[in-house]
Structures are given as C-alpha cells and as structure tokens.
C-alpha positions in Angstrom: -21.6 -15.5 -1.3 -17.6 -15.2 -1.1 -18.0 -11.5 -0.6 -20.0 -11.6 2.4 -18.3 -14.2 3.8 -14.8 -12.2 3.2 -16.3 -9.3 4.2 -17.5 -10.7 7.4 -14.5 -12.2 8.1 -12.6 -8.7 7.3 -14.7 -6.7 10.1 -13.8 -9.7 12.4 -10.3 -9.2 11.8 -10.5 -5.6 12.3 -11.7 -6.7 15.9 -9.3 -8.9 16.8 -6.4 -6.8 15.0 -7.2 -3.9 17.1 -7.6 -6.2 21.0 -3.7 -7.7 19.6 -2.4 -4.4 19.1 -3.4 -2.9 22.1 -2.4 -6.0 24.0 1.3 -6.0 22.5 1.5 -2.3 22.5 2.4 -1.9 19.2 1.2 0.5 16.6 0.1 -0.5 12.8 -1.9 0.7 10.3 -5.4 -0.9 10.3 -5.9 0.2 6.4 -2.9 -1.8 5.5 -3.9 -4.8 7.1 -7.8 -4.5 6.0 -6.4 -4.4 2.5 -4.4 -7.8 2.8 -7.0 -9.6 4.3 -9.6 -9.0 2.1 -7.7 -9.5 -0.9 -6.2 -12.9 0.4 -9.2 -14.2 1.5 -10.8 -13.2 -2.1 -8.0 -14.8 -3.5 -8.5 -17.9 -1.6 -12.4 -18.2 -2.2 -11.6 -17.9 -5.6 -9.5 -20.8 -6.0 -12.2 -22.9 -4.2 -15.3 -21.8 -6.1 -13.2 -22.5 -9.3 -12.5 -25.9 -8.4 -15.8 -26.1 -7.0 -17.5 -25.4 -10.5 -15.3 -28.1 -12.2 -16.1 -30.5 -9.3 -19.7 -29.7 -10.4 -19.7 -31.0 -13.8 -18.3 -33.7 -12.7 -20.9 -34.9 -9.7 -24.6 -35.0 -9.4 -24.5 -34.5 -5.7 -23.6 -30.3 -5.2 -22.1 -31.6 -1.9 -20.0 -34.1 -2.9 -18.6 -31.5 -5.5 -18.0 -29.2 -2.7 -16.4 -32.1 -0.5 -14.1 -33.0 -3.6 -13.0 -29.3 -4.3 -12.7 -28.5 0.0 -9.9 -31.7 -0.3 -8.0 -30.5 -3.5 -7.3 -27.4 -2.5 -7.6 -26.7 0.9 -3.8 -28.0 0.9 -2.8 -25.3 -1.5 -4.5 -22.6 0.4 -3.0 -23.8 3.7 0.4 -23.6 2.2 -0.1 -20.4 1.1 -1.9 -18.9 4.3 1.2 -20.0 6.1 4.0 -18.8 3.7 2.0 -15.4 4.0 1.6 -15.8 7.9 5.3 -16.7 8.3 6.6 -14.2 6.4 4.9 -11.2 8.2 6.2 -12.9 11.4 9.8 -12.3 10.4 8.5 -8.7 10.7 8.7 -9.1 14.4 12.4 -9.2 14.1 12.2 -5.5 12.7 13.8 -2.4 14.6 10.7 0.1 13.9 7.8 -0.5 15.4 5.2 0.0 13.1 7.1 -2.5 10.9 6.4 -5.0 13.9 3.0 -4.0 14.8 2.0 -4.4 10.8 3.7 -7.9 11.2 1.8 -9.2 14.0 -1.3 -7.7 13.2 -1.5 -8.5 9.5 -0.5 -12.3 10.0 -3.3 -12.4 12.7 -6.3 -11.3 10.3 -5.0 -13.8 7.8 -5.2 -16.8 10.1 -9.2 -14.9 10.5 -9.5 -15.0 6.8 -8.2 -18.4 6.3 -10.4 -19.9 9.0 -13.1 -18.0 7.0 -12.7 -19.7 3.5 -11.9 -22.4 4.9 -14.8 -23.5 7.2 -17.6 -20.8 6.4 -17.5 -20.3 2.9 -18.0 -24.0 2.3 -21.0 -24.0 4.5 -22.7 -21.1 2.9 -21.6 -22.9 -0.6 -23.2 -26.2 1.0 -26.8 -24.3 1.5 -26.9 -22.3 -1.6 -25.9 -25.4 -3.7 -25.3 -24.9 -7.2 -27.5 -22.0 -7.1 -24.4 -19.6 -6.3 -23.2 -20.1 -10.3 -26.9 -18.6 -11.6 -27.4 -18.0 -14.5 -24.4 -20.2 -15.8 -25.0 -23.3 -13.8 -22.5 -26.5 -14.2 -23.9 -29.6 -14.7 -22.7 -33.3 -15.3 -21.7 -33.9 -18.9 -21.5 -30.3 -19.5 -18.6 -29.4 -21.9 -15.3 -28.7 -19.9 -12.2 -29.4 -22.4 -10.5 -26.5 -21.1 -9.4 -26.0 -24.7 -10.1 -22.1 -24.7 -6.9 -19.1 -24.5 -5.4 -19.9 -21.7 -4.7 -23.8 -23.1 -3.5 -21.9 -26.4 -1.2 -19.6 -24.3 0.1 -22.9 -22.2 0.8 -24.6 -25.3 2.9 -22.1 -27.0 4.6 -21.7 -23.8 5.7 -25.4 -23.3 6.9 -25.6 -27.2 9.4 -22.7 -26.9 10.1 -22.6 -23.5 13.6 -20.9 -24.0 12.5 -18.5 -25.8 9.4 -17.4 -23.4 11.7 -17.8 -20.3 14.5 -15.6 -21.9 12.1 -12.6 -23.1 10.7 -12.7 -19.4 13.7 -12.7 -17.7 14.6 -9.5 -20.0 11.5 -7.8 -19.3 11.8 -8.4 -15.4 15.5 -6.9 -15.6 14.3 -3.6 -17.5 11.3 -2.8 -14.8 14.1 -4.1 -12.0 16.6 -1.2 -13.9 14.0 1.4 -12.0 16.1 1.0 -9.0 19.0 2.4 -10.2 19.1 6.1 -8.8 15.7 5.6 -6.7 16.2 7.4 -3.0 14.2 6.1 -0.3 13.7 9.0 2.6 10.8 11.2 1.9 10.5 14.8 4.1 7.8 15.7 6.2 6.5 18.2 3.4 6.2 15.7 1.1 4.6 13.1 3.3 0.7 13.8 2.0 -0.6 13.2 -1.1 -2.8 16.1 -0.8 -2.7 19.7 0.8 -1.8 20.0 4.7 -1.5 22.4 6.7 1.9 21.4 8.2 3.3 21.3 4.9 1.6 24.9 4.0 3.6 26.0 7.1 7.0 24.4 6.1 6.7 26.2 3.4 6.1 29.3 4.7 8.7 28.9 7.0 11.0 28.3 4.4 10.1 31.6 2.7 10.9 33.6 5.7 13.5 31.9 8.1 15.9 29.0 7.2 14.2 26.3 6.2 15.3 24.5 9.0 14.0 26.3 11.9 10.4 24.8 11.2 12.2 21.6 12.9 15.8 22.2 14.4 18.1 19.8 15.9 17.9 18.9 19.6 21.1 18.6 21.6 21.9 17.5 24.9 25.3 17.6 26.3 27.3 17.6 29.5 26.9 21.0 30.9 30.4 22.1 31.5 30.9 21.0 27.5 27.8 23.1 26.5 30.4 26.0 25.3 32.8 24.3 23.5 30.0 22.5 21.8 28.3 25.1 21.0 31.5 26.8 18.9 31.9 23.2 17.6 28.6 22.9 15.9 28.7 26.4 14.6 31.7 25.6 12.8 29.4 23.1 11.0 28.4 23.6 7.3 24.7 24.2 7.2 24.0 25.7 10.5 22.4 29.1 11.0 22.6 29.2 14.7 23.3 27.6 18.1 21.4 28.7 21.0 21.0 27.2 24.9 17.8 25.9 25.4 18.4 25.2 29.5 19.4 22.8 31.8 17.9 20.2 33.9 19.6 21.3 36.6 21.4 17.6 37.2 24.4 18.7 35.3 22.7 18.1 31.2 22.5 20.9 28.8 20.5 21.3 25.8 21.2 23.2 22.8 18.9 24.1 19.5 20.6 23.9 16.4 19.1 25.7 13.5 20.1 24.2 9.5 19.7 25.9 6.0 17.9 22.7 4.9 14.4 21.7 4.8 13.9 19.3 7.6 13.5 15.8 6.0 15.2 16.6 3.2 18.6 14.7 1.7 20.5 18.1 2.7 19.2 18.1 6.2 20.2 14.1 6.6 23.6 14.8 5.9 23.8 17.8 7.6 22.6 15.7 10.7 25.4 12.7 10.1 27.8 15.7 10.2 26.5 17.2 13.7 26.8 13.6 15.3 30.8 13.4 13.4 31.6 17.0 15.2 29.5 16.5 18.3 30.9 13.2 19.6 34.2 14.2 18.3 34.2 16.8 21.5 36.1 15.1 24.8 33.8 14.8 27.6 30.7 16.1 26.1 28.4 13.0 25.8 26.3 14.4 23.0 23.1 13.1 21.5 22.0 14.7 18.3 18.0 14.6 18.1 14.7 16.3 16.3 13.3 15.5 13.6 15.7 15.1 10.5 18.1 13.1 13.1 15.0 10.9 13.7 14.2 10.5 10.6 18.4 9.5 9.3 17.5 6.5 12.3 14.8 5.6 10.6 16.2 5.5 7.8 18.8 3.3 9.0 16.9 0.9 10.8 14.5 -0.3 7.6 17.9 -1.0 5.9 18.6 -2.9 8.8 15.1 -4.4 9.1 15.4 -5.2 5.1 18.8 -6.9 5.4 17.6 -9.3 8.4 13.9 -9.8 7.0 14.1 -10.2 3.1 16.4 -13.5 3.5 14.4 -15.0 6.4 11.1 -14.5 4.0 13.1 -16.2 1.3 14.0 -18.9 3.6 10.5 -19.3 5.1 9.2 -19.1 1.0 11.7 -21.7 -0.2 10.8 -24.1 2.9 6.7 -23.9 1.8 7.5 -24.8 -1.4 9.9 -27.3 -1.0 7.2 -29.2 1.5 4.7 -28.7 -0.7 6.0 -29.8 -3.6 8.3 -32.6 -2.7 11.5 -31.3 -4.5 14.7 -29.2 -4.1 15.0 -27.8 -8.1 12.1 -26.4 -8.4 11.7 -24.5 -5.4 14.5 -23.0 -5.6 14.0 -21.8 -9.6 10.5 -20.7 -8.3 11.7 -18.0 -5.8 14.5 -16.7 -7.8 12.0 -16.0 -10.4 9.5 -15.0 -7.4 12.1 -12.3 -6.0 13.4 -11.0 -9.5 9.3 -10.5 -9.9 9.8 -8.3 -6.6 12.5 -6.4 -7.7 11.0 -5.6 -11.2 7.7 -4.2 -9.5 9.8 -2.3 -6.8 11.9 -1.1 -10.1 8.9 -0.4 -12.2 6.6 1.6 -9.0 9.6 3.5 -8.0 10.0 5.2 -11.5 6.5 5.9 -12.0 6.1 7.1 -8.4 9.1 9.9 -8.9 8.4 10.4 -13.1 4.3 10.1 -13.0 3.1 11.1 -9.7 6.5 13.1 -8.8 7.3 11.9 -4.8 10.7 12.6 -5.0 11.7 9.3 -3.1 9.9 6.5 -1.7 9.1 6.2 2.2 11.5 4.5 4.3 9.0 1.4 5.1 7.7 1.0 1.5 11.3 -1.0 0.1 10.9 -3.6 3.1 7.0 -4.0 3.5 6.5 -3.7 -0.6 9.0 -6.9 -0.8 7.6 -8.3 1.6 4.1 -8.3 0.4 5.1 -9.1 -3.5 7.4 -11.7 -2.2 4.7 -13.7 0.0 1.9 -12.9 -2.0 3.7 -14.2 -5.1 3.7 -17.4 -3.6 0.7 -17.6 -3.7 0.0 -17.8 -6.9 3.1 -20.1 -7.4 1.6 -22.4 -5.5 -2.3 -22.1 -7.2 -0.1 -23.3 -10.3 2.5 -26.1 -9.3 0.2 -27.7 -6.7 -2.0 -28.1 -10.0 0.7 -29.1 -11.8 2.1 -31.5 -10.0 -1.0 -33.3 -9.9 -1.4 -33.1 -13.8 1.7 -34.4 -14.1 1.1 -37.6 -12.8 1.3 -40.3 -15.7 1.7 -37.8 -18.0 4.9 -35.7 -17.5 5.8 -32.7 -16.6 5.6 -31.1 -20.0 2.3 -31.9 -20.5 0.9 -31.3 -16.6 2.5 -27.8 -16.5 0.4 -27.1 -19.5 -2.7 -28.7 -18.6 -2.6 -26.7 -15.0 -1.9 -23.5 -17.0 -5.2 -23.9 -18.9 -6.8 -25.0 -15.7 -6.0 -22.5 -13.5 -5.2 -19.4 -15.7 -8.8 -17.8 -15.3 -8.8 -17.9 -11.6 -5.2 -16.9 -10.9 -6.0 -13.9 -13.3 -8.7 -13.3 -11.3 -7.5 -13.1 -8.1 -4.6 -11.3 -9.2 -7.0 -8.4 -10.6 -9.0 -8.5 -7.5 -5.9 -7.9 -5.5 -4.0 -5.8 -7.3 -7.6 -3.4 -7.6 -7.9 -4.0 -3.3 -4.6 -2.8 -3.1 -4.9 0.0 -5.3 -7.9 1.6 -2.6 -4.9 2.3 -0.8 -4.2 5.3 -3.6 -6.9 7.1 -2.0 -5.5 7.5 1.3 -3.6 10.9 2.1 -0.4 9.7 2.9 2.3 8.4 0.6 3.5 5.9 1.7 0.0 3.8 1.6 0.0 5.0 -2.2 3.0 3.7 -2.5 2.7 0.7 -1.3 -0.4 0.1 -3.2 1.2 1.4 -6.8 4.0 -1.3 -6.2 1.9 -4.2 -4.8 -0.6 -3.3 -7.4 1.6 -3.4 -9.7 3.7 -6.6 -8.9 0.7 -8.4 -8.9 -0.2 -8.2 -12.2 2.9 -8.4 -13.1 3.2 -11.7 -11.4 -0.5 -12.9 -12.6 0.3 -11.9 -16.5 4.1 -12.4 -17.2 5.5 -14.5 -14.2 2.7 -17.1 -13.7 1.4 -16.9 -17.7 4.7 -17.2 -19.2 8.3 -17.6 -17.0 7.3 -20.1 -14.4 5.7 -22.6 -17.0 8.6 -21.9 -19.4 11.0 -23.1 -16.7 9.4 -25.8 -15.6 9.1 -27.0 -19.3 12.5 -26.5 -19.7 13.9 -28.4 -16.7 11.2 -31.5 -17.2 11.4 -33.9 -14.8 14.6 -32.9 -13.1 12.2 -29.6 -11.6 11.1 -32.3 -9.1 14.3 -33.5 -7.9 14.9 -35.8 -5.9 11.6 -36.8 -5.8 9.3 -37.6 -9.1 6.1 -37.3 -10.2 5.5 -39.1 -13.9 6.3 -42.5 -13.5 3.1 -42.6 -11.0 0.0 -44.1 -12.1 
C-alpha cells in the first residue's frame, strides 16, 4: 500500500518537477530528484504505518487507530518535510545553475510526497483496514512491551552515556579524517563511470598531440593587443602554441591557446589561473580567458562559493526546526553539531573509498555542497523521528528514561527507513556519470551511518548525559 501510494506520488512529481523547470528555466537532474522523493516519502509512510500498528493494539476501531497515529506524527513528518524543503531552497541562493534548478525542483516533489503520505496513504490505510499488516495482524491486548534489542541497546546506552557518546564522537572524527588530502575537480575524461567515446578520443588525443589540444583555451582580446598577447601567453609555462583564430570585425580578437595538460585536469586548472595572471597583466588588452578547463576552474569556484553561503543557512534553517519543534535551545543546538559532524564523517568516509576503492581521482565539483546538503537535511529527519518520541516519553518520567523508551520505540522504523534510503540512493550507482555515484556512495553511506551510530548510540548518549537541562528553557518531566 505505501509503495503504490509513493510511487504514485513519485511519477506525479516527475510531472510537476519537469512543468517548474521549464517554467523557471533552470536545468536539474530528474534522477536526483526521483531518488529523494521516493525515499522521503518511504521514509515518512514508514513512521506512520509504525505508529499505526501500535495504535492498533491499542484500539478496536482500525480507524480510530489510524486517526490516533495521523495526529502523533503527522507533526513530526511536517517538521521534517519542511527542514528538507527549506534546506533545498537555500540552494536557490547558489551561483551554478544546476545547483538551483536541483533546489527548486527537489523541494517541489517533496511538498508532492508529503501531501501524499499525508492525505492518501491514510485513506488507502482507512479502506484496507488492518488487513495491510497480513499475516501478522495487531490486535487489542496483543503483547507489545517493546522489551526486544533495540530496548537492550537503549538501556545500555542511557547507563554509560559518556562512554557511548565519546567512542562515537571518535569514530565520526576517524571517517571525517577522509577529507584530509581529498581534491574536488574531476576532468572531463573521468567524468563516466563507464566507457565513452569522448573520453576514448581524449585519450587518443593525448597520444598524439598535446593533451590539451582536445580542448584549448579560448581568448578574446582587444585587437590592436592581439600581438603583444600573443608573445605574452607564449611565454607561459605549459603552452604549446598561440594561434589567431579571427576577428569580429568590431575591433575583438580571438586567440587559441594550446596546453601540455589534459583538459580538466589539476595541471590544466593552474595552467588556466596562470593565463588569466599574464593575460590581464597586458595594458589595454581586455582579455577573457575561456574553454573548457577555464570553465571548469569557475565552476570550481563558484560551488566553494555556493558551499560557504548555503551550508550555514541549512544549519540555521535545521537549528530553527528543531528548536520549534522541540521547545528548547540546548538540545538543538547539541543535535546539529552531532548532525553535521555525521556529515562530515560520511563526506570523509565516501571520499576515500571513492579515490581508494572505486579509483575517481577526485570528487565532482557539486558532490561536497549537494552531498551536505542532503546528509545534513535528511539527518534531521531522523533526529526528529527520535526526540519528537522522546519528548513525549519523557513526560512524567524524565528524560533518562523517555530517551530510552523512544529508542526502543522507534529503533525498528528509523532502521528501516534509513535502509530503504540509503538502498534508493544507492540506484544512483548505476548511472553513468560520477557524480550521481558519488553522491549516492556518500548519501548511502551517511545514512546508515546516521541510522546505526548517530541515532542508535550518540544522540541518546547526549541526551542522557545532559538530562533535563537538553530542554532548556523549557521542560518536559515535571508534566503530568
């Protein structure tokens, strides 16, 4: 039932996806987006359904089970839509723009999967009643004392929470020291996962002529400069050859510049920041320094603009969630520091198995932001799953013992969606181009990551350590 209804509302999304991008003019990748929703909108059913079947051994009436799991969580699933949703509309503030295009796109098919779970699925649930659990159907007075290895791992958890919290953290920094060294930039030759032509001709290029002269530097100039230019850039290191390529007639000259280096490649990225130096450094000439490698240096630069203007504002739009949702300052803010140090360690982790298992030599200019960005938001999620439980448990019994009890509650179905997800974003593999494996290794990865160690283990640890300050100002215990 969940899978039809997510799959509906993933071909609907497809739809409407594809009328917004051609009404903004903005390009995105549809496989991207068809992963997110999917897995979002799995992960959401699945936190309903699980409440659902708990609701169910509690009520006689299927419907008024449904109506009691629709209330407690529907807040929790809101809060995450919109953390997600949020968070991909910073990505409207990005230079590139397929890093707006995804933004805008993928927040609109999450507000379709969202109204999907939401107000669908609980219809279908309403007409196939308790049915939809066959053969393992709840019923009233059925066993439910939550007492199986998830309560076991809770409980350990809460009685040493030091120590759990401080072997996490360690763990996190190790996969986080895969960083160190990573180089983001990949070349066009190494761009597809499997065979190409174009990357069969770079090579054979590169056999025969400088490597260089499958994609050479494109220069335009004042015309009257166009000679002293030229002897300028020959002076270069790394260039084979300056020839005129014409004129426009309006007074603007263009010159092709051949490198030694591979286009794409970290050679042929400096050797294009050093054309720009010794090309603006000539009086009068007005020269812009173009093709492919130049492009691909801008790109470069602009997604480490994009990631120092994004990342805080998905912080900040992740910190403001939580803190509404959960009535307190302390705990928020402990939640996405552990949240982004999850991040970093699957970033860390993917990078080094992408360069030492599956040998890209770097990752793609768009996978550090979007990777983040998707780890980030869809870490939340599961953040949320938990303490919106948990801050209900701990009503009257303290926080202690409600971080605990929501651990054992909702350990199977965060698990579960976090193995969905990380297994949707993991089709991306497939695909021929790298960055779309990359971004599913990382994502993949983080995920489970974030299910097993960060959800399991660090985030109840903390909370057991801080007690009842991890809700100030406000309180939870003393309720009754």
């Amino acid at each position: 039932v969940p899978l039809l209804v997510v799959g509906v509302a993933d071909q609907l999304a497809g739809t409407v996806t594809a009328a917004v991008g051609e009404a903004s003019g903005l390009p995105f990748d549809a496989g991207i987006v068809s992963v997110l929703v999917f897995g979002a909108g799995a992960n959401y059913a699945l936190l309903l359904i699980s409440r659902y079947r708990e609701e169910l051994h509690e009520h006689d009436d299927h419907r008024t089970a449904l109506a009691a799991a629709w209330r407690a969580t529907v807040p929790a699933i809101v809060a995450s839509n919109v953390t997600v949703v949020l968070a991909l509309a910073t990505l409207l503030l990005a230079t590139v723009p397929g890093t707006r295009g995804l933004g805008l796109a993928s927040a609109v098919g999450l507000l379709v999967a969202l109204a999907a779970v939401v107000l669908v699925l609980p219809a279908a649930l309403a007409l196939v009643g308790r049915r939809a659990f066959w053969p393992f159907v709840p019923r009233p007075g059925d066993d439910l004392s939550h007492a199986g290895v998830w309560a076991r791992v809770a409980r350990r958890v809460v009685d040493r929470p030091a120590l759990h919290l401080g072997a996490g953290l360690v763990v996190l920094a190790v996969l986080a020291s895969g960083l160190l060294g990573a180089r983001v930039g990949l070349s066009q030759a190494d761009s597809f996962r499997t065979a190409s032509e174009s990357a069969a001709g770079l090579q054979v290029v590169a056999e025969h002529f400088p490597a260089g002269s499958a994609a050479p530097f494109v220069v335009t100039t004042d015309e009257g400069s166009a000679t002293r230019l030229t002897s300028t850039l020959q002076q270069v290191p790394g260039v084979t050859a300056v020839a005129p390529a014409g004129t426009d007639g309006q007074g603007l000259a263009r010159l092709t510049v051949i490198g030694e280096p591979a286009p794409g490649t970290p050679a042929s990225l400096d050797l294009a920041e050093h054309l720009r130096e010794s090309a603006h450094a000539v009086p009068g000439a007005d020269a812009l320094v173009g093709g492919g490698s130049a492009e691909l240096l801008d790109a470069r630069s602009a997604a480490e603009a994009d990631l120092a203007t994004v990342v805080p504002l998905v912080l900040l739009v992740s910190l403001g969630v939580l803190v509404v949702l959960l009535r307190a300052l302390v705990g928020p803010l402990v939640l996405l520091a552990l949240n982004a140090s999850s991040a970093l360690a699957a970033l860390g982790l993917g990078a080094w198995l992408d360069e030492h298992l599956l040998g890209h030599p770097a990752l793609d200019v768009q996978t550090p932001l979007v990777a983040f960005l998707f780890l980030v938001a869809l870490g939340i999620d599961y953040t949320i799953f938990l303490m919106h439980r948990a801050r209900h448990e701990a009503v009257g019994r303290g926080t202690r013992e409600g971080v605990s009890r929501a651990v054992a509650r909702t350990g199977a179905v965060i698990t579960s969606a976090g193995i969905v997800l990380a297994a949707v974003f993991a089709a991306l593999g497939v695909l021929p181009l790298v960055v779309l494996g990359q971004l599913g290794l990382v994502v993949g990865l983080g995920v489970l990551l974030d299910t097993l160690l960060v959800r399991t283990l660090v985030v109840p640890a903390a909370t057991a350590l801080l007690g009842e300050r991890f809700w100030w100002p406000g309180r939870v215990a003393s309720r009754s």
